[in-house]
BALO-495456 format. One record per residue (C-alpha): residue in one letter; x, y, z. Coordinates in Angstrom, 2 decimals, padded with zeros to 5 digits. Layout:
BEGIN
<pt resn="a" east="X" north="Y" up="Z"/>
...
END
This chain:
BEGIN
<pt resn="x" east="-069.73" north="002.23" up="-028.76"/>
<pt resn="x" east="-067.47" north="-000.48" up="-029.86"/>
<pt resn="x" east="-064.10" north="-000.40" up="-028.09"/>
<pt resn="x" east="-061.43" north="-000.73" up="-030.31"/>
<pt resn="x" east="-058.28" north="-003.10" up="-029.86"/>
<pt resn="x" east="-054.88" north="-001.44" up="-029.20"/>
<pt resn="x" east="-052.95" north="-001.24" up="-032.56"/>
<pt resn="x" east="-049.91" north="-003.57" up="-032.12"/>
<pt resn="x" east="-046.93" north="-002.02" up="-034.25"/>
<pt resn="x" east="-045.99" north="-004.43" up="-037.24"/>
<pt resn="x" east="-042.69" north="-004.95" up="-036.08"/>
<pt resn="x" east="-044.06" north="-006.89" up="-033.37"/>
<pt resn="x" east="-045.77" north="-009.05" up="-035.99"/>
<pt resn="x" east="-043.30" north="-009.83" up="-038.56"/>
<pt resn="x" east="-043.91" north="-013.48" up="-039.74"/>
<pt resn="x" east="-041.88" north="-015.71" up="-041.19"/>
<pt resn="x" east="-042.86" north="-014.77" up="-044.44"/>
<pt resn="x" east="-041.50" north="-011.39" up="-043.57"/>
<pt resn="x" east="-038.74" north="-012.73" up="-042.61"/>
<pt resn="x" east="-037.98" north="-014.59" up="-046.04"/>
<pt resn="x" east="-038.56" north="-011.10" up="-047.57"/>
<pt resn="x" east="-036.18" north="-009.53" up="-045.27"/>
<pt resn="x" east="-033.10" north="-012.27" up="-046.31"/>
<pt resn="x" east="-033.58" north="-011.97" up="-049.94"/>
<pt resn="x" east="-033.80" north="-008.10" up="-049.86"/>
<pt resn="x" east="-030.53" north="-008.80" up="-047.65"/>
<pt resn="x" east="-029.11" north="-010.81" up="-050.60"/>
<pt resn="x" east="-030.62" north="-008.54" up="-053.56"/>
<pt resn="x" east="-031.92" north="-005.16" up="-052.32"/>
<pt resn="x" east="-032.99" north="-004.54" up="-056.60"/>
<pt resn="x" east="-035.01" north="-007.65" up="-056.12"/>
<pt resn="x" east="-037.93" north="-007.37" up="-058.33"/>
<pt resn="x" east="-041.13" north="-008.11" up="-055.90"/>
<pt resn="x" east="-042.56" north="-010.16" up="-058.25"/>
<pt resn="x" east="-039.55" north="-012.50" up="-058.30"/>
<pt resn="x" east="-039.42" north="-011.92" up="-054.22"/>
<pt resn="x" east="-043.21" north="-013.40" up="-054.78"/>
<pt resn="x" east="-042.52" north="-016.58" up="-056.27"/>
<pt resn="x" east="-040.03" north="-016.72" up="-053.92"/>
<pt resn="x" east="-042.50" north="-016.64" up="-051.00"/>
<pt resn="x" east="-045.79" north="-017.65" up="-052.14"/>
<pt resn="x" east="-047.24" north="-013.94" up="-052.59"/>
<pt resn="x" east="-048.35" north="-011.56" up="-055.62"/>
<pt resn="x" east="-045.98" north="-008.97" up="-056.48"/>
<pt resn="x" east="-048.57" north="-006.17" up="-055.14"/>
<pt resn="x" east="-048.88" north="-008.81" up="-051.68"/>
<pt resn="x" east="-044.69" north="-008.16" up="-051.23"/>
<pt resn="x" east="-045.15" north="-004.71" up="-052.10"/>
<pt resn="x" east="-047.34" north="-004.10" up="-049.18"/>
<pt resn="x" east="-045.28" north="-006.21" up="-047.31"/>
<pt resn="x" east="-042.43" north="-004.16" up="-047.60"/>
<pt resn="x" east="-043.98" north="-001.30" up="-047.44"/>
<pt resn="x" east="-045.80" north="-001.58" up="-044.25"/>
<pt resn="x" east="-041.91" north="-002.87" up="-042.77"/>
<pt resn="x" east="-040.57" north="-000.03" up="-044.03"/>
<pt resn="x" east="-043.32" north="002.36" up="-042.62"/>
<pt resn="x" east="-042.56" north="000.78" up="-038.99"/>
<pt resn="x" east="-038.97" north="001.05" up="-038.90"/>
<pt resn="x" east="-038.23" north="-002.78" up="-039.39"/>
<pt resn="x" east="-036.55" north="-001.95" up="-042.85"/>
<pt resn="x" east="-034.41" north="001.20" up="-042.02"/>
<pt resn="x" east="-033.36" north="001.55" up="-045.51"/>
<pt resn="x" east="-031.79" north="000.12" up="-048.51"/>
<pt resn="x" east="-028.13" north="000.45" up="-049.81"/>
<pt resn="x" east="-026.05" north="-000.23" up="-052.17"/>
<pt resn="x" east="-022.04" north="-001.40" up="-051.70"/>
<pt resn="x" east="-020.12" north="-000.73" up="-054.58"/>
<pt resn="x" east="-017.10" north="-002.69" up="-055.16"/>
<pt resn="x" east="-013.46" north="-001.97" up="-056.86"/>
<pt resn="x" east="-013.20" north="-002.05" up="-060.44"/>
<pt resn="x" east="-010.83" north="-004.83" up="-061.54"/>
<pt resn="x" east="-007.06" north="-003.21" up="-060.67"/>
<pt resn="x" east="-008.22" north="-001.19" up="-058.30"/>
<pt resn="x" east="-006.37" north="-000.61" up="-055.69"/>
<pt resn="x" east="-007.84" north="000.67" up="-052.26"/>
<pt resn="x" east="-006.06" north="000.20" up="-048.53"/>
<pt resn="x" east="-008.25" north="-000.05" up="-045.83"/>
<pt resn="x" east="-007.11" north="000.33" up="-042.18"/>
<pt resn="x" east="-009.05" north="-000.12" up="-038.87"/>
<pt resn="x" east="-008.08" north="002.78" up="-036.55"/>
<pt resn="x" east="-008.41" north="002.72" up="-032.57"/>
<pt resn="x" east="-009.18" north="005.84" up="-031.23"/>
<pt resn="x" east="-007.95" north="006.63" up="-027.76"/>
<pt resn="x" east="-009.31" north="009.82" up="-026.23"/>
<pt resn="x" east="-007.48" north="012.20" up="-023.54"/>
<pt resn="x" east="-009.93" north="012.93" up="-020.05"/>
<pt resn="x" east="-013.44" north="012.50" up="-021.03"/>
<pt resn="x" east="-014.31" north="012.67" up="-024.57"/>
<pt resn="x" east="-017.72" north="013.58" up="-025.97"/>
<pt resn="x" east="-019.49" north="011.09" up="-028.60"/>
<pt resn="x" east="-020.56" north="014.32" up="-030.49"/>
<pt resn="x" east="-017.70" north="015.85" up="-030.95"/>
<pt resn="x" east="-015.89" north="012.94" up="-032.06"/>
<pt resn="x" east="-018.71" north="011.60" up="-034.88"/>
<pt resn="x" east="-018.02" north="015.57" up="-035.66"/>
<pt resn="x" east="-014.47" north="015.28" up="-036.09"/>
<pt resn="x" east="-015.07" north="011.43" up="-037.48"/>
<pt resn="x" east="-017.59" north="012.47" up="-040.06"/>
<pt resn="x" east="-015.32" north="015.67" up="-041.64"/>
<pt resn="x" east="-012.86" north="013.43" up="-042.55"/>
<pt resn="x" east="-014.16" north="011.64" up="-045.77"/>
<pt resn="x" east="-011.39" north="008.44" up="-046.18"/>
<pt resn="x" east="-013.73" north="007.75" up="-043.23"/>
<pt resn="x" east="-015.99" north="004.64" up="-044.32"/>
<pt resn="x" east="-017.77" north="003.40" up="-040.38"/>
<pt resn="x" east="-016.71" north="004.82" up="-036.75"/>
<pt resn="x" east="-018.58" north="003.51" up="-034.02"/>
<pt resn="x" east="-017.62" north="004.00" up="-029.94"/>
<pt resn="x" east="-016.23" north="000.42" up="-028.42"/>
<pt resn="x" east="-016.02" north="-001.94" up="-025.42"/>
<pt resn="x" east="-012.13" north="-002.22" up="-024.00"/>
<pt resn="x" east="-009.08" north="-000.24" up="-024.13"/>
<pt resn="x" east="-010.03" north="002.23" up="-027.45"/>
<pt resn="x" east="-012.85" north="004.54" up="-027.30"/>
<pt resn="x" east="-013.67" north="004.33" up="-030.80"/>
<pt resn="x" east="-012.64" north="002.35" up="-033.97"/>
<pt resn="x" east="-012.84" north="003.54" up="-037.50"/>
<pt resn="x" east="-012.91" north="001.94" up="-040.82"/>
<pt resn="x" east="-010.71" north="003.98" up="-043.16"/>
<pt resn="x" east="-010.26" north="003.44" up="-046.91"/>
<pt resn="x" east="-007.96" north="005.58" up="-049.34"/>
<pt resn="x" east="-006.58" north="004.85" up="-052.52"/>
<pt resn="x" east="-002.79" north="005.03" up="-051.32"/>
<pt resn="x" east="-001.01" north="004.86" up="-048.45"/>
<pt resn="x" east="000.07" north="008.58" up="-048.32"/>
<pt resn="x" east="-003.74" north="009.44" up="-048.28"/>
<pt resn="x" east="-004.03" north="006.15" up="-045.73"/>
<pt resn="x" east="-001.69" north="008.22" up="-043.80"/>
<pt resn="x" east="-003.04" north="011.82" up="-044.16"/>
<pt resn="x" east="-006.58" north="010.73" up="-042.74"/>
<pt resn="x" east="-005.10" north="009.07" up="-039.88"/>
<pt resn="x" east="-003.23" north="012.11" up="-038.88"/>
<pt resn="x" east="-005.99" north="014.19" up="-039.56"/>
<pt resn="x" east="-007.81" north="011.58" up="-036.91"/>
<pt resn="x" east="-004.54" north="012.10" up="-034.22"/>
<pt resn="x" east="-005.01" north="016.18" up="-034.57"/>
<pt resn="x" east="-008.75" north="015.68" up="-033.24"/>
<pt resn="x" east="-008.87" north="017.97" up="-030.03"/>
<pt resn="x" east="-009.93" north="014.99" up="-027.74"/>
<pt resn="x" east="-008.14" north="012.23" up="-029.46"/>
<pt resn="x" east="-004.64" north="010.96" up="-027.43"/>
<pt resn="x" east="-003.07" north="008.44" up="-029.65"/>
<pt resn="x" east="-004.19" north="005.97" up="-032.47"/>
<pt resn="x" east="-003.65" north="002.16" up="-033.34"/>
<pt resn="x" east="-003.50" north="001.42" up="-036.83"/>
<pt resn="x" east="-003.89" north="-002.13" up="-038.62"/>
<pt resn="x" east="-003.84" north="-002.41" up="-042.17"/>
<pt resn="x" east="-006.15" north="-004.99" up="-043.96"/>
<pt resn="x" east="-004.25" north="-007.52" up="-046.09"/>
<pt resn="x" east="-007.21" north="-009.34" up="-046.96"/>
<pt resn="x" east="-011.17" north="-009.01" up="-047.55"/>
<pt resn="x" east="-012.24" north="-012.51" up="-046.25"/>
<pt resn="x" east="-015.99" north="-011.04" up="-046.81"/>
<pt resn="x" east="-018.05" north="-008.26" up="-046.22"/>
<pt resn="x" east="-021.82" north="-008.53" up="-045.69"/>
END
């Protein structure tokens, strides 16, 4: 009986052609593979399987699309810090976090605030609604708001 070597997950063998894959998917998730193929020195069926075997291990978690304003657009984003009262449970805040839609990202942070949030409404009265609806949270003390004046860039 032959004895068979352990299977070593792909992750663990991405190469650096996987890793040219990976930064133009980064830069144009529609990439067509045979385009990503020239790019790389592979047939269009070679990225294919590429990606698909990335995918399939968890080294690609998923594709996604940003859309952007239409020109006059107007949007106001506003980072929020979350400070919570006593001891305040991560699943009941992404609850809370997740109902309220103006919500774009929310993550738990290092420091003073137990959580930040990315929030984006077309005005500032719907700015303002979503961060209240944020300050009624059971758990949630008080709130720090800063407004974003500028997008210097957004990967």
């Amino acid at each position: 009986m032959r004895s068979r070597a352990p299977r070593v997950p792909y992750a663990l063998r991405v190469d650096a052609i996987d890793e040219r894959i990976m930064e133009l998917l980064r830069a144009d998730g529609r990439a067509a593979y045979g385009r990503l193929g020239e790019q790389v020195g592979l047939s269009a069926s070679a990225v294919n399987r590429r990606v698909d075997r990335l995918v399939a291990d968890g080294t690609i978690q998923g594709f996604s699309i940003r859309s952007g304003r239409p020109p006059g657009a107007t949007q106001i984003q506003a980072y929020v810090e979350i400070f919570c009262s006593g001891s305040c449970s991560t699943t009941t805040l992404r609850e809370t976090l997740e109902a309220i839609p103006e919500i774009r990202r929310a993550g738990t942070v290092s420091g003073d605030a137990d959580a930040i949030a990315l929030v984006v409404a077309p005005t500032i009265a719907q700015l303002e609604s979503a961060i209240e609806r944020i300050r009624e949270a059971p758990d949630v003390d008080r709130t720090v708001s800063s407004i974003v004046l500028t997008d210097l860039f957004d990967r």
